[in-house]
C-alpha positions as CSV (number, residue, x, y, z in Angstrom):
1,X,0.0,0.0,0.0
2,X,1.3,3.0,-1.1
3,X,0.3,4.9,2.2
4,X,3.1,3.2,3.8
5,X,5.2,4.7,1.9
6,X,4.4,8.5,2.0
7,X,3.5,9.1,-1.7
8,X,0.0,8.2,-1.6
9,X,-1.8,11.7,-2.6
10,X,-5.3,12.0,-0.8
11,X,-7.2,14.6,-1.1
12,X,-10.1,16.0,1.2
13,X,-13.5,17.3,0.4
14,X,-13.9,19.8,3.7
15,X,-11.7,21.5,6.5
16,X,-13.7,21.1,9.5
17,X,-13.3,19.3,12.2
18,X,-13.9,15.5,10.5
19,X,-11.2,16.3,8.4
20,X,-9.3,17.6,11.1
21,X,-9.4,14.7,13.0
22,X,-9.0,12.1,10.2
23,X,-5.6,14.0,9.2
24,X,-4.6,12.9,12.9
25,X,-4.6,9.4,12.1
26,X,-3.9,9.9,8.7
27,X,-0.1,10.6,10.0
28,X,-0.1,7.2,11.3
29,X,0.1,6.4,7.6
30,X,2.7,8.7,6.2
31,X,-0.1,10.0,3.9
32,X,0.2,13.5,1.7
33,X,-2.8,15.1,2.9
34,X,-4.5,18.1,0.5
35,X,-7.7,19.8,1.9
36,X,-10.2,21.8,0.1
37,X,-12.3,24.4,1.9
38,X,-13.9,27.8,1.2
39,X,-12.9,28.8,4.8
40,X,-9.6,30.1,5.1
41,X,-9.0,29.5,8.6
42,X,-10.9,26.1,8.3
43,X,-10.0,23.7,11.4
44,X,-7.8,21.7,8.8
45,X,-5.7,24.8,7.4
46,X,-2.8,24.1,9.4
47,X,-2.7,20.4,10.0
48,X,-2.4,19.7,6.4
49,X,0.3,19.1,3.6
50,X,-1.8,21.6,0.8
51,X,-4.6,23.7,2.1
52,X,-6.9,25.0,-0.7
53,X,-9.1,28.4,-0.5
54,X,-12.0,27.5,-3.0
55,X,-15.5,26.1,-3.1
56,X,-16.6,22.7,-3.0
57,X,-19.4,22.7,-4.9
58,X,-17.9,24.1,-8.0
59,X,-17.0,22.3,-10.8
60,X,-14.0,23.5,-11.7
61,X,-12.3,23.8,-8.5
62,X,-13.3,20.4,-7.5
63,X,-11.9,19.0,-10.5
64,X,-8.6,20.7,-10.5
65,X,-8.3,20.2,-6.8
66,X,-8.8,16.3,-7.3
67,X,-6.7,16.0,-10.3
68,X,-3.8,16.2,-8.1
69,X,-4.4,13.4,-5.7
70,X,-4.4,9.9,-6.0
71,X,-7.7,9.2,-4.0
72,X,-10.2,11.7,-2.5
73,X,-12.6,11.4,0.6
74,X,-15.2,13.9,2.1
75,X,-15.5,15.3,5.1
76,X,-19.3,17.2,4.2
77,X,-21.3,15.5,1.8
78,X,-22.4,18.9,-0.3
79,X,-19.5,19.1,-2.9
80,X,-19.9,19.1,-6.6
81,X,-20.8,15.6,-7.4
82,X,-20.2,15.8,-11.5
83,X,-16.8,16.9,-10.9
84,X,-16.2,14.1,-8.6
85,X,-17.5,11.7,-11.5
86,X,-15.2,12.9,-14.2
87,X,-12.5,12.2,-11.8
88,X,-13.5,9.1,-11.2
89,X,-14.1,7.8,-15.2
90,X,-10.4,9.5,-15.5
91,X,-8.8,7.5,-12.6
92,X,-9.2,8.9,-9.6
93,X,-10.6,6.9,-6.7
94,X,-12.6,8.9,-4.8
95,X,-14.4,7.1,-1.7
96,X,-17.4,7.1,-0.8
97,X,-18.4,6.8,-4.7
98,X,-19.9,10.1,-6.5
99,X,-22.8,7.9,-7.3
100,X,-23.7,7.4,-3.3
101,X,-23.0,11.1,-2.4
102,X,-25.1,12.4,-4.9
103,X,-28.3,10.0,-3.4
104,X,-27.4,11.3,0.2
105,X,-27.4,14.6,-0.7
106,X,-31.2,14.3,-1.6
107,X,-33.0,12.8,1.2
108,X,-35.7,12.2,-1.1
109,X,-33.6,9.4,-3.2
110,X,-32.5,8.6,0.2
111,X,-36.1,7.5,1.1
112,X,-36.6,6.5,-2.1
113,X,-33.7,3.8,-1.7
114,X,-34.9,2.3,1.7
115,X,-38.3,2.0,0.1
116,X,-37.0,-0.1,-2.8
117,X,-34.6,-2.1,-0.3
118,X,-37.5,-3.1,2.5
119,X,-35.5,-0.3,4.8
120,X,-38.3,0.2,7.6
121,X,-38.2,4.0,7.9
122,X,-41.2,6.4,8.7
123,X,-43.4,6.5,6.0
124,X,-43.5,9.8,3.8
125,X,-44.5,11.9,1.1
126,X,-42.4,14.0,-1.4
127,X,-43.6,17.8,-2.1
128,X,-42.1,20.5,-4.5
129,X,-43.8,23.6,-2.3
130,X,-45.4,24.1,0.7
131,X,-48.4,24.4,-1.3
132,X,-49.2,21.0,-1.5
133,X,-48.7,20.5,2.5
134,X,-52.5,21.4,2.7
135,X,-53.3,18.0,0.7
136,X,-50.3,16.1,2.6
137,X,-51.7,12.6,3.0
138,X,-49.7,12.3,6.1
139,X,-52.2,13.5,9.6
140,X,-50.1,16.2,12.2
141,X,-47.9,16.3,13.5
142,X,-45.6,16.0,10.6
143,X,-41.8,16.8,10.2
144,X,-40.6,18.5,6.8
145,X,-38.0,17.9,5.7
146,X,-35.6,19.8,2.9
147,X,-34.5,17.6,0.4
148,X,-30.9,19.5,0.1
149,X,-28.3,21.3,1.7
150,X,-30.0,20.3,5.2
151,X,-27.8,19.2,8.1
152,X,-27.1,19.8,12.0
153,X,-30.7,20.9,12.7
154,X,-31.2,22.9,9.8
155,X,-34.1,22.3,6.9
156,X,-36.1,20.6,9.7
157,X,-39.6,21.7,10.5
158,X,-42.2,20.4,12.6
159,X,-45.9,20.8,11.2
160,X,-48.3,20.7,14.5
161,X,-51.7,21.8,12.3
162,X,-52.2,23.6,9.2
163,X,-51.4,26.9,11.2
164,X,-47.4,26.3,10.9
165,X,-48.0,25.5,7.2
166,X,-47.5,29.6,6.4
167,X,-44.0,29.3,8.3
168,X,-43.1,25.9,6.2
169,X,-40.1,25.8,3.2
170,X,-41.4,26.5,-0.2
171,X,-39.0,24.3,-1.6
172,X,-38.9,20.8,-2.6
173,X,-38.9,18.5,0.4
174,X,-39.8,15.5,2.5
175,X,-42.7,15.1,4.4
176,X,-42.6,12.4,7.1
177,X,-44.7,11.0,10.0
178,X,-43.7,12.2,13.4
179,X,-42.2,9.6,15.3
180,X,-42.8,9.3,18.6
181,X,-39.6,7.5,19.7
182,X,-38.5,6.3,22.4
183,X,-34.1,6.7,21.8
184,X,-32.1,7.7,19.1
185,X,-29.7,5.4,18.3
186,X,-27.2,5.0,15.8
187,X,-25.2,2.8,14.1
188,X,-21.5,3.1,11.9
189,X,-20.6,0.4,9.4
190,X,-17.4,0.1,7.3
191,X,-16.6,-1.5,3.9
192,X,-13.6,-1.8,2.3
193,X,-13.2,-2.4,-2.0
194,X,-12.7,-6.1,-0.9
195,X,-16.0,-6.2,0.8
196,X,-14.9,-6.8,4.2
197,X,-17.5,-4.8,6.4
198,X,-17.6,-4.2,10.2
199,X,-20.6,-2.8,12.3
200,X,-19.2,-0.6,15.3
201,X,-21.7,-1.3,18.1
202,X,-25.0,0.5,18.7
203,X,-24.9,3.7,20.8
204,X,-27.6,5.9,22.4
205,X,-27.7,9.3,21.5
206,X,-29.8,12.8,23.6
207,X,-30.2,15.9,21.3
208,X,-30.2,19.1,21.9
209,X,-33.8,20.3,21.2
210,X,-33.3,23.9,20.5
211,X,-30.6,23.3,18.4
212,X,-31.2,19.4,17.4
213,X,-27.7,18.2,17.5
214,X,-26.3,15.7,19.3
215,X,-25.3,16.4,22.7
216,X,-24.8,13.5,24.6
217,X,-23.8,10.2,23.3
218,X,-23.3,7.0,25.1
219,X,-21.6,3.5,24.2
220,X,-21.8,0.9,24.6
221,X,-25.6,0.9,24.8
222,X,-27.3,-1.5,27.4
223,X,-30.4,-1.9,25.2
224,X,-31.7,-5.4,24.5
225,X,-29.6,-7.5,22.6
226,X,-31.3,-8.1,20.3
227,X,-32.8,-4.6,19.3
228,X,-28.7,-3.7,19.0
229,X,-28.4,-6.6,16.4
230,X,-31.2,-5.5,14.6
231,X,-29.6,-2.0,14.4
232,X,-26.6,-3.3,13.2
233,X,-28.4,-5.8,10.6
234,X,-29.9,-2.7,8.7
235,X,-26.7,-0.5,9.0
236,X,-24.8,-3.6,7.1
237,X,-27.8,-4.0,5.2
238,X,-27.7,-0.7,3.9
239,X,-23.8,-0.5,3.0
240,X,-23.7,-3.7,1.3
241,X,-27.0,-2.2,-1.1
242,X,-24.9,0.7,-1.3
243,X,-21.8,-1.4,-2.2
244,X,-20.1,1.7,-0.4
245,X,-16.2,2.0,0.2
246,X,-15.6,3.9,3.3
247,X,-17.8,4.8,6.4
248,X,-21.4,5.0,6.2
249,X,-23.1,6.3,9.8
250,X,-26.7,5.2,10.0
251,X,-29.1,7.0,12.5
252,X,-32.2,5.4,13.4
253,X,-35.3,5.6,15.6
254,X,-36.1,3.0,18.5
255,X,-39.9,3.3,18.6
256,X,-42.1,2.9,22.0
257,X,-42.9,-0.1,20.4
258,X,-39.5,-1.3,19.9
259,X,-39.7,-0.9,16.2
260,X,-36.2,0.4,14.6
261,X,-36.9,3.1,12.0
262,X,-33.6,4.1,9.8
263,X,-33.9,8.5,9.9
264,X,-31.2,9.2,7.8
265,X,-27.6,8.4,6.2
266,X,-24.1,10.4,6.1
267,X,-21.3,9.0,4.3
268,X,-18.5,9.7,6.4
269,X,-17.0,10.1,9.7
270,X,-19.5,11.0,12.6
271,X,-21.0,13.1,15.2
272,X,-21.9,9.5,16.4
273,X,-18.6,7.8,16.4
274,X,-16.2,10.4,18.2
275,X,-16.1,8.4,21.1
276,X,-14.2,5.8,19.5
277,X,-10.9,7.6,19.5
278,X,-11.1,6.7,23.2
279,X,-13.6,4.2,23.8
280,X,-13.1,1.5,21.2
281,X,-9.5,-0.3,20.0
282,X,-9.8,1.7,16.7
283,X,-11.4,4.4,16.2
284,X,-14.2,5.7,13.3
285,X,-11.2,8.0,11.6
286,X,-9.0,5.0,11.3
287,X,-11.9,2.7,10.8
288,X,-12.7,4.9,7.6
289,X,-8.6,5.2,6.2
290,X,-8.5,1.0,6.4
291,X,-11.7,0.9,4.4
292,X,-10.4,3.7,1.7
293,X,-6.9,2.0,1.8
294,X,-8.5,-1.4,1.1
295,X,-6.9,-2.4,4.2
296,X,-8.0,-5.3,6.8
297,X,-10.3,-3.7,9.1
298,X,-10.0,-2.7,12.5
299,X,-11.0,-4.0,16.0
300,X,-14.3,-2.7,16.5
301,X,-14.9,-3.8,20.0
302,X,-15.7,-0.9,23.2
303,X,-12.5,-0.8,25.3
304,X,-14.7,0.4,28.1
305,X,-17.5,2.5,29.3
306,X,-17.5,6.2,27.0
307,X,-19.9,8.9,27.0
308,X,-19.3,12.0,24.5
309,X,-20.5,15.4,25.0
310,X,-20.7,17.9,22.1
311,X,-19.0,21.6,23.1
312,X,-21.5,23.9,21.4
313,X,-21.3,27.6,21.3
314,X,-23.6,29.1,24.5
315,X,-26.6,31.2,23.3
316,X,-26.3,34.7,23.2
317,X,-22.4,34.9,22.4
318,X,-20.5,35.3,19.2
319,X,-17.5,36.3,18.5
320,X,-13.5,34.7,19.8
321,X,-14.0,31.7,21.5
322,X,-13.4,31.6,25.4
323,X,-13.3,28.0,27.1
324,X,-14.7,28.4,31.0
325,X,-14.5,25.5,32.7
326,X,-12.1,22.9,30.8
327,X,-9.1,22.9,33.9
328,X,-11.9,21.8,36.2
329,X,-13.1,19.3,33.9
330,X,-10.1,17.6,33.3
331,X,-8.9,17.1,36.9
332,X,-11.9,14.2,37.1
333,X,-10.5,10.9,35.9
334,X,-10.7,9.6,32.3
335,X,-11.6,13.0,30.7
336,X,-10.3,14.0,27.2
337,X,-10.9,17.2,25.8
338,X,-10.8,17.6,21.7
339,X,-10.8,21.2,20.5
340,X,-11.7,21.7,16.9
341,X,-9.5,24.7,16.8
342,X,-12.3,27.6,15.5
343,X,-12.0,30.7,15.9
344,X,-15.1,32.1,16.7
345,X,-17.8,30.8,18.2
346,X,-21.7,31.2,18.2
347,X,-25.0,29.9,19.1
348,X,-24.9,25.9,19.1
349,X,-21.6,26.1,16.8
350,X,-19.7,22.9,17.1
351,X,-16.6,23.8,19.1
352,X,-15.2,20.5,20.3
353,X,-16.2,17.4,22.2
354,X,-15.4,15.6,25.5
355,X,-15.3,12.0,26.0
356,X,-15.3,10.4,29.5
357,X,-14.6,6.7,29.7
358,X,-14.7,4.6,33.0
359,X,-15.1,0.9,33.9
360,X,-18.6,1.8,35.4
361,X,-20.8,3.2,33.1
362,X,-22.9,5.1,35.6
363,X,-20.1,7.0,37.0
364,X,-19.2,7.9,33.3
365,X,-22.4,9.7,33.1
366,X,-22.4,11.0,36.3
367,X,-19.0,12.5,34.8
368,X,-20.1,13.4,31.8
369,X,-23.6,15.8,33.3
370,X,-20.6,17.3,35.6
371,X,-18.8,18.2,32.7
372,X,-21.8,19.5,30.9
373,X,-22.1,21.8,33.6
374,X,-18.7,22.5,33.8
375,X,-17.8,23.6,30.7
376,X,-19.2,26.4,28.6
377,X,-18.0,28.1,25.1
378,X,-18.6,31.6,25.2
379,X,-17.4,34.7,23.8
């Protein structure tokens, strides 16, 4: 493998804090690392081998920025999906494949495919305007959906009655019944060009609900055996439809019923998976080099006990990040602190993440609300 050698060129779609974190292990490898990203101060700028200035969903800088790698991976799935096809047909690998990016960029085709695949999901509707939400087939409450560009919270809308239908996107979208879960859960999977694949083990997940973003993760989770084995079933499912080369996180709804719905797809390192780098023998960023590489894959297995907090920026500040809290933090026991190097910092901005392993899963929690309280990102 080339990687070994330092001369493999691999190129990144995206500077933030994925890519960030995937150049960490990425040195492991004595891989070249280029990284494209409109940002110039991007968490990846100086981390890098090549940092590019220029946008990812144009054609041309796509294409000129992945003519000069061997192989090229994304960090955000909203990059210029033609460009990454040309490269492709002209030699280029680029993992995952432009073919799967460009159906997980629409959530539409994403619902689509699990339709066609026997993929339980909540059922749905597609609309082109919020016009058409007065003859939805679907009875409130109902979530919308944007087909594109939506992610972290964003392009989501709940529909209580036919009031909040003024205040809906008049754009084309997704319509879905509300689902009135009991856990979020979620589920990473990798697959390497062989075909070898490996489920990393479920994990619990709390959101945020002003901002909807993950807040609080745990792993391993303690529900039923075989609800967990289901969850894995359909993320393997999924990437062996997919025939997918790389990481493919899968979040899904555990139902009061004890039904698992799959929500939605991402192609790539996750929100989900950050605990790994401490709480599992390898983590999601090496996980997803192996699988690119077309290496054996990794050990999935929890080392221990790991619950992962998301740092997000405090409402009502904007401007240079200030960390209060983080000495305290990290005088408790098995605390790690991972700063994703921005800047600046605003309302529910992704700023870092802690993880808090221990033997005992309760006292990891215990840790984990201490350091939710602890810790605060402010300006």
């Amino acid at each position: 493998m080339k990687a070994f050698y330092g001369d493999l060129r691999v190129g990144v779609l995206g500077g933030g804090q994925l890519g960030r974190m995937l150049i960490q292990e990425a040195i492991n490898y004595n891989v070249s690392i280029s990284v494209l990203d409109p940002d110039p101060e991007a968490p990846c700028k100086n981390l890098c081998d090549k940092f590019v200035t220029d946008s990812l969903t144009d054609y041309e800088a796509v294409y000129n920025f992945g003519k000069k790698t061997d192989l090229l991976t994304i960090e955000i799935e909203k990059v210029n999906v033609e460009a990454l096809q040309k490269l492709e047909e002209e030699g280029v690998l680029v993992y995952p494949q432009p073919r799967i990016i460009r159906l997980i960029q629409d959530k539409g085709l994403q619902k689509e495919f699990f339709k066609q695949h026997g993929i339980p999901t909540a059922p749905f509707q597609l609309i082109g305007s919020k016009e058409i939400l007065k003859g939805a087939s679907l009875s409130y409450p109902f979530v919308q959906k944007l087909r594109r560009d939506g992610y972290d919270g964003r392009g989501v809308y709940k529909v209580r009655s036919a009031a909040d239908i003024a205040q809906a996107f008049d754009a084309p979208s997704i319509i879905e019944e509300w689902v009135d879960f009991e856990k979020e859960i979620a589920v990473i999977v990798a697959r390497n060009e062989n075909g070898d694949i490996k489920a990393f083990p479920c994990v619990e997940m709390e959101f945020n609900p002003d901002a909807n973003l993950v807040e609080f993760l745990i792993s391993p989770s303690t529900l039923p055996l075989e609800t967990q084995k289901r969850a894995e079933f359909l993320a393997i499912e999924i990437a062996n439809s997919l025939k997918i080369t790389g990481l493919l996180a899968v979040e899904m709804f555990l139902t009061k019923d004890n039904r698992v719905l799959v929500n939605e797809l991402a192609p790539r390192p996750h929100n989900s998976g950050h605990h790994t780098i401490e709480g599992n023998y390898v983590s999601q960023f090496e996980q997803h080099l192996r699988a690119i590489f077309n290496l054996p894959l990794g050990d999935i297995r929890p080392i221990t006990n790991a619950v992962m907090i998301n740092l997000l920026g405090e409402k009502g500040y904007d401007g240079p990040a200030l960390y209060e809290g983080l000495e305290e933090a990290m005088k408790l026991d098995g605390v790690y602190v991972h700063l994703y190097g921005k800047k600046f910092t605003k309302p529910f901005r992704k700023m870092g993440h802690v993880t808090i392993i221990d033997d005992v899963r309760e006292k990891a929690i215990e840790k984990a609300r201490l350091v939710q309280e602890i810790v605060k990102v402010k300006a």
